[in-house]
C-alpha positions in Angstrom: -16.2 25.8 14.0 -13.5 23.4 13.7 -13.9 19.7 13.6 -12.3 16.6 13.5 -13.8 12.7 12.8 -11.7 8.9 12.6 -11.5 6.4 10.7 -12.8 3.7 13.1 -12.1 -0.2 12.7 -9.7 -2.8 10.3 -8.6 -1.8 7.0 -10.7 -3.1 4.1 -8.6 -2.8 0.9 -9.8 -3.3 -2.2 -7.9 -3.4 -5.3 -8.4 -4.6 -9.3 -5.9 -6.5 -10.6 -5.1 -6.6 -14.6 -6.2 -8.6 -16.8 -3.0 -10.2 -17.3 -2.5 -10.6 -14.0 -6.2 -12.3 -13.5 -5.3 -14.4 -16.7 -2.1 -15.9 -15.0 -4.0 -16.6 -11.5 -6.4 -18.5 -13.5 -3.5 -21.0 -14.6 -2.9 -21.8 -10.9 -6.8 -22.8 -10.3 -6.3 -26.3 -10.5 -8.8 -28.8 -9.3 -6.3 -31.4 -8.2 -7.4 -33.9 -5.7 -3.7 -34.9 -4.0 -4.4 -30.8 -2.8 -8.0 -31.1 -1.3 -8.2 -28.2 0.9 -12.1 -28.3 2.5 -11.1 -30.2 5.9 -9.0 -27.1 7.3 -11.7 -24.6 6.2 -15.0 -23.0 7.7 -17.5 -23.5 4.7 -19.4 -25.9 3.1 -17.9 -26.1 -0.4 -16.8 -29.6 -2.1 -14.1 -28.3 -4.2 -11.0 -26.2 -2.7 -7.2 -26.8 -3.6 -4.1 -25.3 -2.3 -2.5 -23.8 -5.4 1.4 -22.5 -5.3 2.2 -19.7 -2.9 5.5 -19.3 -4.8 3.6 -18.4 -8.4 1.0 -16.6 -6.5 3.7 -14.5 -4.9 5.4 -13.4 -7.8 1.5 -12.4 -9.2 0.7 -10.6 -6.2 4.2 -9.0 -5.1 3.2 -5.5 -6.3 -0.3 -5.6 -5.1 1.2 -6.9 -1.5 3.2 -3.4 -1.6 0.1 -1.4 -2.1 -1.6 -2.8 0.7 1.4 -2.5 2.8 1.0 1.3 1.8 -2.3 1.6 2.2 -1.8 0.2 5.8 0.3 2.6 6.9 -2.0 5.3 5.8 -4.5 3.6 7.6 -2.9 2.8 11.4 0.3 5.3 10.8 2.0 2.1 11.3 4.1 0.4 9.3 3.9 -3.5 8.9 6.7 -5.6 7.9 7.3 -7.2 4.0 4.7 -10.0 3.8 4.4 -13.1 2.1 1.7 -15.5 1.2 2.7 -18.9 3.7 -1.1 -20.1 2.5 -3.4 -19.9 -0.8 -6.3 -22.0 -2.1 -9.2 -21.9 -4.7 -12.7 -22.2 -3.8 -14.8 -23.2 -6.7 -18.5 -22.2 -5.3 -21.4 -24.3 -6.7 -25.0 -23.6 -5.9 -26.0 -24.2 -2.1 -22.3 -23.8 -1.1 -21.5 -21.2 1.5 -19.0 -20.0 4.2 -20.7 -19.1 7.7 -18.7 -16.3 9.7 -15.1 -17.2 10.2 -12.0 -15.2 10.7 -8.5 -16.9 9.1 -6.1 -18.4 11.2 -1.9 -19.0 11.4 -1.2 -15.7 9.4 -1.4 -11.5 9.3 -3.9 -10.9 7.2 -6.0 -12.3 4.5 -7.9 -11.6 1.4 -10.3 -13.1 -0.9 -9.7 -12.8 -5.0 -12.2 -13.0 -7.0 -11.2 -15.0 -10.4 -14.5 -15.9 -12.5 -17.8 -14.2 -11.9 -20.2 -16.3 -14.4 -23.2 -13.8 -15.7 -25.4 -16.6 -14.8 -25.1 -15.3 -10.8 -24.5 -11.9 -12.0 -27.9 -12.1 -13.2 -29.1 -13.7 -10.0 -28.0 -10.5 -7.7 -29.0 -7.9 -9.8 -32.5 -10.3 -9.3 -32.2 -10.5 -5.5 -34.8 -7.7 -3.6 -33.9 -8.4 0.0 -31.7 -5.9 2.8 -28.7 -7.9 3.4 -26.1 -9.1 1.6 -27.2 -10.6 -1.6 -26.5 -14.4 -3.3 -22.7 -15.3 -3.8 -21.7 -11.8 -1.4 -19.3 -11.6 0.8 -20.3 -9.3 4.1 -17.2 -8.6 6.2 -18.2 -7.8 9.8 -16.6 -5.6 12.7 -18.3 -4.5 15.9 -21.5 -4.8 16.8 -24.5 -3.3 14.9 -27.0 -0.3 15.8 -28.0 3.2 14.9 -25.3 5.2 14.2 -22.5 2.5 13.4 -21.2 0.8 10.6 -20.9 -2.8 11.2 -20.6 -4.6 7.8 -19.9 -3.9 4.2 -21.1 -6.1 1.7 -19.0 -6.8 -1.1 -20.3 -7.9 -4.9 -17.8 -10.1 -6.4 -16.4 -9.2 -9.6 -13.6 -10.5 -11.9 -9.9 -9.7 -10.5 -11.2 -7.3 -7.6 -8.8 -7.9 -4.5 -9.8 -7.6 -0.6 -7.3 -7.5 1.6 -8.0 -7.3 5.2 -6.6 -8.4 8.8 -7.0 -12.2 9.4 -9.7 -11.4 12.5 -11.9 -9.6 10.4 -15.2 -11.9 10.4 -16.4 -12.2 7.2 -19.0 -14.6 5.4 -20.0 -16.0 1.9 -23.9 -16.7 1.1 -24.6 -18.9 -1.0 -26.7 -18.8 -4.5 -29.2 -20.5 -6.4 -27.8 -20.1 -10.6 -26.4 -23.3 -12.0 -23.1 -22.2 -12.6 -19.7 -22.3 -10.7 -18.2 -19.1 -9.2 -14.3 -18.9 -8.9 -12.3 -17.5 -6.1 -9.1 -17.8 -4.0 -8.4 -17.6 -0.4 -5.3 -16.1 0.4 -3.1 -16.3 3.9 -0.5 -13.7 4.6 2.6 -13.3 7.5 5.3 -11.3 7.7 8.5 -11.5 7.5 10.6 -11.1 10.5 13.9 -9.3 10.0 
């Protein structure tokens, strides 16, 4: 009997970037007060700084191109060049969180995670409970009940990439572990020809 199933809601794509390539982000994380970033975002975290889009671009150009790929593979549609028109670092510190909130004034979006201290490794290989687990991010699409996929919870590690469309809802719980865990927001349009 033949058969045939789809692919149903955004593109999630997730990616690892090298080492290198982690190692030269990490020079853009700067915690520079003239770039305060935390009244234009959703969450509750004290310490977020635009960082260059220009030096990120250059970082991220080939990783861009994947996604760009993988989109088309996705939707059999292509999407124009993009470029990052907005970045920031989030430096997450215990009680800190982002409630559900889609990204505005761009594409799509993804979230890059830079430094992953063991101290909150420890503390989600700890956690017992059904949802998403401390220092997650859960993106969500749809509505949930039997039969459906609604969310997928993410476990941040060092230099893995999610790029997504900026209306996918997504959220960030927060964790307990006295330590500070590094990650950067990242804006995307296209470019018009």
């Amino acid at each position: 009997m033949k058969y045939k199933y789809y692919y149903w809601g955004p593109l999630l794509c997730h990616m690892q970037i090298k080492q290198e390539e982690l190692d030269l982000v990490k020079k853009l994380c700067i915690k520079d007060i003239t770039k305060l970033f935390i009244i234009n975002l959703a969450g509750n975290i004290k310490d977020e700084y635009l960082i260059n889009v220009d030096a990120l671009s250059s970082i991220l150009a080939p990783y861009m191109e994947t996604f760009r790929s993988a989109h088309f593979n996705w939707y059999n549609k292509h999407v124009s060049e993009l470029e990052i028109n907005q970045a920031w670092v989030n430096y997450m510190k215990p009680g800190d969180y982002n409630p559900v909130h889609t990204h505005d004034n761009c594409r799509f979006s993804a979230v890059l995670f830079v430094d992953v201290p063991e101290k909150l490794k420890e503390e989600m290989g700890q956690y017992n409970g059904t949802g998403a687990g401390p220092g997650c991010t859960e993106f969500i699409y749809g509505e949930s009940y039997n039969y459906a996929i609604a969310n997928k919870v993410v476990v941040p590690e060092n230099g893995h990439l999610y790029m997504f469309p900026h209306t996918l809802r997504h959220v960030v719980n927060p964790f307990k572990s006295d330590c500070e865990r590094i990650s950067l927001g990242i804006n995307f349009k296209t470019k018009e020809k």
